[in-house]
C-alpha positions as CSV (number, residue, x, y, z in Angstrom):
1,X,0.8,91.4,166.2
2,X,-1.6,89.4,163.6
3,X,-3.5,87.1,164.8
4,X,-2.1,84.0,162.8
5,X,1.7,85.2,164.3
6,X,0.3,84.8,168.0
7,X,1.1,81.7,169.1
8,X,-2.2,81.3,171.6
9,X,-3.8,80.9,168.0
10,X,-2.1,77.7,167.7
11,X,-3.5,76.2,170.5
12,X,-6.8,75.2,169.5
13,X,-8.7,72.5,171.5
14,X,-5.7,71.7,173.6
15,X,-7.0,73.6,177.4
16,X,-9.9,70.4,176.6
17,X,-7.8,67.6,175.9
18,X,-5.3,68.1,178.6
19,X,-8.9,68.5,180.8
20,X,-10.3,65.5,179.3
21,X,-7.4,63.1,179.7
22,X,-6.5,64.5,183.5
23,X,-10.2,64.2,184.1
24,X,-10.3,60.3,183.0
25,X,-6.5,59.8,183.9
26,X,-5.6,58.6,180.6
27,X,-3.2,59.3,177.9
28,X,-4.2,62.0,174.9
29,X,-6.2,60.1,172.1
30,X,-4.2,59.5,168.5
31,X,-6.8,62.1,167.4
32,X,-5.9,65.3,169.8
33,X,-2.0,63.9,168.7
34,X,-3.0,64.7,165.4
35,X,-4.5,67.9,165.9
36,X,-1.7,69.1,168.3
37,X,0.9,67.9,165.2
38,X,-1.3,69.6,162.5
39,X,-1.1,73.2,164.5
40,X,2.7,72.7,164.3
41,X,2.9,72.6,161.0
42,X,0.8,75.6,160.7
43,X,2.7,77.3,163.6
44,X,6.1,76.6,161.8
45,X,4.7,77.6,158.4
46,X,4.1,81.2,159.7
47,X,7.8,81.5,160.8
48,X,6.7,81.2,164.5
49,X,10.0,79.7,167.2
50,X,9.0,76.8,168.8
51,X,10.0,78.6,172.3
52,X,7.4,80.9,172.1
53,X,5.1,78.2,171.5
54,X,6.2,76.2,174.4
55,X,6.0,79.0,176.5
56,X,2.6,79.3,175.6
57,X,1.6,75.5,175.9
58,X,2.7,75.7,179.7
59,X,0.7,79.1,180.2
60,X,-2.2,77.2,178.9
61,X,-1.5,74.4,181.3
62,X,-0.9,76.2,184.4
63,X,-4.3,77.2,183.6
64,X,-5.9,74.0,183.3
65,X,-3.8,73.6,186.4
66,X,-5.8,75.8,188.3
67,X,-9.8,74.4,187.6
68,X,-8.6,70.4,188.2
69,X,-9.6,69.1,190.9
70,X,-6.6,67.9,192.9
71,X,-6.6,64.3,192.6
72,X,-6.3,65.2,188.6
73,X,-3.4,67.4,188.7
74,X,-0.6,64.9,189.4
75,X,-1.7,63.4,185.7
76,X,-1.3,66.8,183.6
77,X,3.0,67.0,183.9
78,X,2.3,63.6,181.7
79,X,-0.4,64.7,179.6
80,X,1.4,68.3,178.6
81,X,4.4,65.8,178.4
82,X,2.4,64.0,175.4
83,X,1.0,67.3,173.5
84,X,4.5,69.2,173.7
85,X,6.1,66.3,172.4
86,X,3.6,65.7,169.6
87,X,3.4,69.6,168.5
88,X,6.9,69.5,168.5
89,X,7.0,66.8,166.2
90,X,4.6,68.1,163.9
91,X,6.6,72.0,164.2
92,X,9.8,70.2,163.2
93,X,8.5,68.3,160.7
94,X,7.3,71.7,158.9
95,X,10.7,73.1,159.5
96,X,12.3,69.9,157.4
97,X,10.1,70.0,154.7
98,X,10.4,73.4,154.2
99,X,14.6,73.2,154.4
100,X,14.2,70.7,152.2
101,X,12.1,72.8,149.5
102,X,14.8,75.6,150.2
103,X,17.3,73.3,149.5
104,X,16.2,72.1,145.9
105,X,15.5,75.9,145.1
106,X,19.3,77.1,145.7
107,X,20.5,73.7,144.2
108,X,18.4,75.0,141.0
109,X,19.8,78.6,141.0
110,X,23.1,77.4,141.2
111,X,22.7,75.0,138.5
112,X,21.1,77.7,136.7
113,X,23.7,80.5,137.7
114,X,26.6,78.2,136.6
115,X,25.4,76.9,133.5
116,X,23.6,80.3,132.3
117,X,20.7,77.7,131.7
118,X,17.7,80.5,132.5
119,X,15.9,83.2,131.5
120,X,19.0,86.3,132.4
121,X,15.8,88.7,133.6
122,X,14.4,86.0,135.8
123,X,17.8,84.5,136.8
124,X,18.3,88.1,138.5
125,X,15.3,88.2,140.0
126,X,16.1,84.7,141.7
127,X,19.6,86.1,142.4
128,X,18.1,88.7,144.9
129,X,16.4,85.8,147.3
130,X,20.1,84.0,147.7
131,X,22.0,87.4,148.4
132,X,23.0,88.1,144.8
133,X,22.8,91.2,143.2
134,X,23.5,90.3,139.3
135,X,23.9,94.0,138.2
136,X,27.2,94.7,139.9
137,X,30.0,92.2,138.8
138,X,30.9,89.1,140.9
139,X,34.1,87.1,141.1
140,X,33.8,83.0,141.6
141,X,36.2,80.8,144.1
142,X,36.3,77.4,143.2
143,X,38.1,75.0,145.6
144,X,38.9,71.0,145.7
145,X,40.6,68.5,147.8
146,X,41.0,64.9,147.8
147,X,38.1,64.8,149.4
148,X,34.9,65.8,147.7
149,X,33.7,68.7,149.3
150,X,29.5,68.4,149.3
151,X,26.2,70.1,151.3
152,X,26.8,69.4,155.3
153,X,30.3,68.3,154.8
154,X,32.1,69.1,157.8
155,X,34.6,70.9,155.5
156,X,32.1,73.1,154.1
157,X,30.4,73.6,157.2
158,X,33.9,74.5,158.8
159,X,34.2,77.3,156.0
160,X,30.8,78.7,155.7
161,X,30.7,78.9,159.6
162,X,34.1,81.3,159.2
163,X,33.1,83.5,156.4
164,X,29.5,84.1,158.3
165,X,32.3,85.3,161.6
166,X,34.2,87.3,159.3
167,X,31.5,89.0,156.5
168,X,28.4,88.7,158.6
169,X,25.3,89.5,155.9
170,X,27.6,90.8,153.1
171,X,26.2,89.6,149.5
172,X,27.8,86.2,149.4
173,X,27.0,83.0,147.9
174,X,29.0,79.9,149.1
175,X,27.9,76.4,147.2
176,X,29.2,72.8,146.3
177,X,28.9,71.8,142.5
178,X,30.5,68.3,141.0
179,X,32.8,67.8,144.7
180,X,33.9,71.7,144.7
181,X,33.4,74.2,147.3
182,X,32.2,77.3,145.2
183,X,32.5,80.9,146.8
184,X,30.7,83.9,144.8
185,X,31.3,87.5,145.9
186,X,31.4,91.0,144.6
187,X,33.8,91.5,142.2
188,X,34.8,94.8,144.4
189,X,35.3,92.7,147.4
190,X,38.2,90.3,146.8
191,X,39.2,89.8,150.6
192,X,36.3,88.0,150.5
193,X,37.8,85.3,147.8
194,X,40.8,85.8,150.0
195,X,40.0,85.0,152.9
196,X,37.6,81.7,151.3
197,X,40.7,80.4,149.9
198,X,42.6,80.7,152.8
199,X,40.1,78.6,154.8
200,X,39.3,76.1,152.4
201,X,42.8,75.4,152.3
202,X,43.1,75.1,155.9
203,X,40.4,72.8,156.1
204,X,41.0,70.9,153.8
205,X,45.0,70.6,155.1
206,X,46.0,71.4,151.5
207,X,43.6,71.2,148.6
208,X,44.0,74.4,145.9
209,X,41.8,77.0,145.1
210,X,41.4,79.0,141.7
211,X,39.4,82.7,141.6
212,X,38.4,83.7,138.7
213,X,38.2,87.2,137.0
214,X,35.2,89.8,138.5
215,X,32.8,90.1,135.1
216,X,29.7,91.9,135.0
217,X,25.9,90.4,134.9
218,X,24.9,86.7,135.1
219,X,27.1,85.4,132.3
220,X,29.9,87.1,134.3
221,X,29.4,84.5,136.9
222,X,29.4,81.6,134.3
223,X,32.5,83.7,133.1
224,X,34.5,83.8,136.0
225,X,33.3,80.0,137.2
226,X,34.9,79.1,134.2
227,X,38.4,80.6,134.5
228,X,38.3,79.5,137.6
229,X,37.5,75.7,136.6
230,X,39.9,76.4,133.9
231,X,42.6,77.2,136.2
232,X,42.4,74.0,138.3
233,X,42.6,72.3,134.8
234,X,45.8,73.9,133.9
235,X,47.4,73.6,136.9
236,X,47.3,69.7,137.3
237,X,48.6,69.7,133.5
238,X,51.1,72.2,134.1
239,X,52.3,71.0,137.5
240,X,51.6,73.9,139.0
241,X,52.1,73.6,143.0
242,X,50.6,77.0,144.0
243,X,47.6,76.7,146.3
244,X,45.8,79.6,144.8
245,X,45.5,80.2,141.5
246,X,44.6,83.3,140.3
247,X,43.0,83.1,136.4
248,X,44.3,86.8,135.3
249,X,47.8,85.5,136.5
250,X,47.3,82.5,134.3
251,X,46.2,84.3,130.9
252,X,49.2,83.7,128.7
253,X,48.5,79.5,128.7
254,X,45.1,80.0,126.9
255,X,46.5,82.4,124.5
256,X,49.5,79.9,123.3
257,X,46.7,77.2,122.9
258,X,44.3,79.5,121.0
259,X,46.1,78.2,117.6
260,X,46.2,74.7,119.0
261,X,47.4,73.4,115.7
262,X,50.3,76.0,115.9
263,X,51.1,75.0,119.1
264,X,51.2,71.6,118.0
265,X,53.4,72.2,114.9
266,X,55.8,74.2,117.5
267,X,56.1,71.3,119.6
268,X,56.5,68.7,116.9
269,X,59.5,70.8,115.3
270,X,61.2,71.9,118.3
271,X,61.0,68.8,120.2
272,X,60.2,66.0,118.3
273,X,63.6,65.1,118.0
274,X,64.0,64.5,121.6
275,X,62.2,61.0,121.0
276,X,65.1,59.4,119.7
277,X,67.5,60.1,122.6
278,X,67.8,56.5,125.0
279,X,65.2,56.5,127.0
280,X,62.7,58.4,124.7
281,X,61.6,62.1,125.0
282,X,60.1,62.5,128.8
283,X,63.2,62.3,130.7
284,X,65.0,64.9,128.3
285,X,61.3,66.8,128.1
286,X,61.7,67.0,132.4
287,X,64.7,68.6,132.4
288,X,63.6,71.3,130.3
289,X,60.8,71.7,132.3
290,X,62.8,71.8,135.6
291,X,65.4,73.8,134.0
292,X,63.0,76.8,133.0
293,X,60.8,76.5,136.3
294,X,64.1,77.4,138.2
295,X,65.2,80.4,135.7
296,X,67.5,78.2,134.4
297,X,70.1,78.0,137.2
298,X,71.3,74.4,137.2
299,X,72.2,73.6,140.4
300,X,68.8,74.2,141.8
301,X,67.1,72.1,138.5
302,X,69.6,69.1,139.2
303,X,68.6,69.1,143.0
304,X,65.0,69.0,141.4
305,X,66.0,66.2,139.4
306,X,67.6,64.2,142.4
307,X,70.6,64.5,139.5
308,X,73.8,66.0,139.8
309,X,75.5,69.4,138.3
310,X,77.1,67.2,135.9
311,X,74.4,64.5,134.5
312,X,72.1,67.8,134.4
313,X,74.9,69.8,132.1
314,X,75.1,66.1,130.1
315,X,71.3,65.9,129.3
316,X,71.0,69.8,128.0
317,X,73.7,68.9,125.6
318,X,72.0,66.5,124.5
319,X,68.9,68.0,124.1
320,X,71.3,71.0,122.1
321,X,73.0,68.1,119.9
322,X,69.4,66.4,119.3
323,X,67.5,69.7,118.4
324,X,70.1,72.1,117.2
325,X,68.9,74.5,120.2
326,X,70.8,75.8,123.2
327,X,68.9,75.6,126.5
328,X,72.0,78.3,127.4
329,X,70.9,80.7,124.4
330,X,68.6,83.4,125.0
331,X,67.4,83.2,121.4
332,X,67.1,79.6,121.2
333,X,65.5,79.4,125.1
334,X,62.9,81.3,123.9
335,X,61.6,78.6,121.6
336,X,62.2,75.8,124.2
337,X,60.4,77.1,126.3
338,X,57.7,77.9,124.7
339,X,57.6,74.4,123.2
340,X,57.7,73.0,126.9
341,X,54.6,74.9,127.8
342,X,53.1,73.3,125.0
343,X,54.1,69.8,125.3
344,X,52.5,70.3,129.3
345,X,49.6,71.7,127.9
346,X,48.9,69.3,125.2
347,X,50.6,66.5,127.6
348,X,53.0,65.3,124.7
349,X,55.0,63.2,124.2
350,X,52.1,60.6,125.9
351,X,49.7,61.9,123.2
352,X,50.0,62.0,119.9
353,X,50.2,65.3,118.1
C-alpha cells in the first residue's frame, strides 16, 4: 500500500494533542481542531473510508492510553471524542465538495450530450467517465409526470435505486433535464428502456414515457432525445393515452407534417366547412376523431361521446351533407381522416390555418 493510502499517514500530531490535553485536562485547542480537519480533507481526497480512519484514530489512542498516567486517562474518551468528531467534519466536508464538483461535471456532459454543444472527439472522451461508450449506438428514455422529476427527487431516486438492482454496472446513464427523467442505454439493450419506463411509470402512479430510436455516435443521442421529446409533444396534441410511446411507432405524424402547408391546405378543404354547422367545427371535428380512434364502429364512438347510437349517426350526416364526404366510404374515409390527423396536429380549428 502507498504511503499517502495508509491511513496512520493521516494522523499527524494527534498521539501529542490527545497527550497534551489529558496531560492538562483540558479540551483540544481550535488549532489541533484545525489540523485534525485539514488531514480529513486530505484523507478524503485520496479516496480513503472514514472507517478505516476511525479504526486507526482509536489504535492510536489506545496507545496514548497506555503511557498516561492514570489520573489522566478518564479525560482521553472526551478528548478522542473532540478529534474524531473534528476529522470527521473536515473528511465529510471533502466528500461534499468533491460531490458537488462531480455534480456540475455530469450536469455539463449532459447539457453537452443533449444539445451536441461540444467538441464530438472530446464529447466521447467525457462519455467514457459517466459509463458511455459513444461508438456503439444508444437509445434515450425520456419520462414526465405532473410532478417535475429533478436530482434527489424521491422519484428519481426510487428509479435509479431499481435499475442499479436490476442492471448492476451495465453502460447506463440515467439524468433529469427541464423536469424529465432521462434514461440512456445501448441501443442493443432495450429491456433496459423497458424496464425504465415501467418504473418511472410506477413511480410516478401514471406519468408517460417516450423512447426514442437507437442511432449511432453522439449526435445519435441528441437524435433519439429528440424523437423521444418529440413523441411526448405529439401525444398531448394528438390525445394519445398510451403510457409509452415508442417514436418508430409514431413515424407517419412527422411525415404528414413535413409539407406543413399541404397539410394545411388538406385541412382547410376537407374540413373547413364543418365551421358553419351550429355549434362551430369542434364538436363535429370530435366525432371524427372518436369515430376513427374506434375503427369506426359507432356504438363504441357514441359511448366515447357520452352520445347515443342515434345523435352519433345524426352528426356524421351532417358532417357528409356539410363536406360532400362519407365518414361510411372507404374512399372518402381516407381523406377524413387524414384531415383529422391534421387538424390535431396543427390544433385547428383553435388556430388559424
Amino acid at each position: 500500500m502507498a504511503e499517502q493510502e495508509r491511513p496512520e499517514t493521516y494522523l499527524e500530531g494527534y498521539a501529542e494533542a490527545l497527550t497534551r490535553a489529558c496531560a492538562t485536562r483540558r479540551k483540544l485547542t481550535r488549532d489541533e481542531l484545525d489540523s485534525l480537519r485539514i488531514q480529513g480533507e486530505r484523507a478524503a481526497e485520496v479516496g480513503i473510508g472514514l472507517r478505516a480512519l476511525v479504526r486507526a484514530h482509536l489504535a492510536a489512542a489506545q496507545a496514548v492510553r497506555g503511557e498516561l498516567v492514570l489520573a489522566a486517562r478518564d479525560h482521553l474518551l472526551p478528548c478522542v471524542g473532540q478529534a474524531v468528531d473534528a476529522f470527521a467534519e473536515g473528511h465529510e466536508r471533502a466528500q461534499r465538495l468533491a460531490v458537488r464538483q462531480e455534480e456540475a461535471a455530469r450536469r455539463e456532459f449532459v447539457d453537452d450530450l443533449l444539445y451536441g454543444r461540444s467538441d464530438l472527439g472530446r464529447l466521447a472522451e467525457r462519455a467514457v467517465r459517466f459509463g458511455l461508450l459513444l461508438s456503439h449506438a444508444h437509445a434515450v428514455a425520456v419520462a414526465q409526470s405532473s410532478d417535475p422529476f429533478g436530482d434527489g427527487h424521491h422519484h428519481t431516486r426510487r428509479v435509479e435505486s431499481a435499475l442499479v438492482a436490476r442492471f448492476g454496472d451495465r453502460r447506463i446513464l440515467l439524468t433529469t433535464k427541464d423536469g424529465h427523467l432521462i434514461c440512456i442505454a445501448p441501443g442493443d439493450q432495450s429491456d433496459v428502456l423497458s424496464f425504465f419506463a415501467k418504473q418511472a411509470y410506477a413511480a410516478t402512479d401514471g406519468g408517460r414515457v417516450a423512447v426514442g430510436r437507437p442511432h449511432p455516435g453522439a449526435g445519435g443521442v441528441v437524435h433519439s432525445y429528440e424523437e423521444a421529446l418529440n413523441a411526448l409533444d405529439l401525444a398531448d396534441r394528438m390525445g394519445l393515452e398510451d403510457p409509452v410511446l415508442h417514436a418508430s411507432d409514431l413515424l407517419v405524424y412527422p411525415v404528414l407534417t413535413r409539407d406543413r402547408q399541404a397539410m394545411a391546405e388538406l385541412v382547410r378543404s376537407a374540413l373547413g366547412p364543418l365551421k358553419g354547422a351550429r355549434g362551430g367545427a369542434q364538436p363535429l371535428l370530435d366525432t371524427l376523431t372518436a369515430y376513427f380512434d374506434t375503427g369506426c364502429v359507432a356504438a363504441e364512438a357514441a359511448r366515447r361521446l357520452s352520445l347515443s347510437v342515434r345523435a352519433l349517426t345524426y352528426r356524421l350526416d351532417r358532417i357528409h351533407k356539410l363536406t360532400g364526404a362519407d365518414p361510411g366510404n372507404p374512399v372518402h374515409r381516407y381523406t377524413l381522416q387524414t384531415a383529422v390527423i391534421g387538424a390535431r396536429l396543427l390544433d385547428w380549428p383553435r388556430q388559424d390555418l
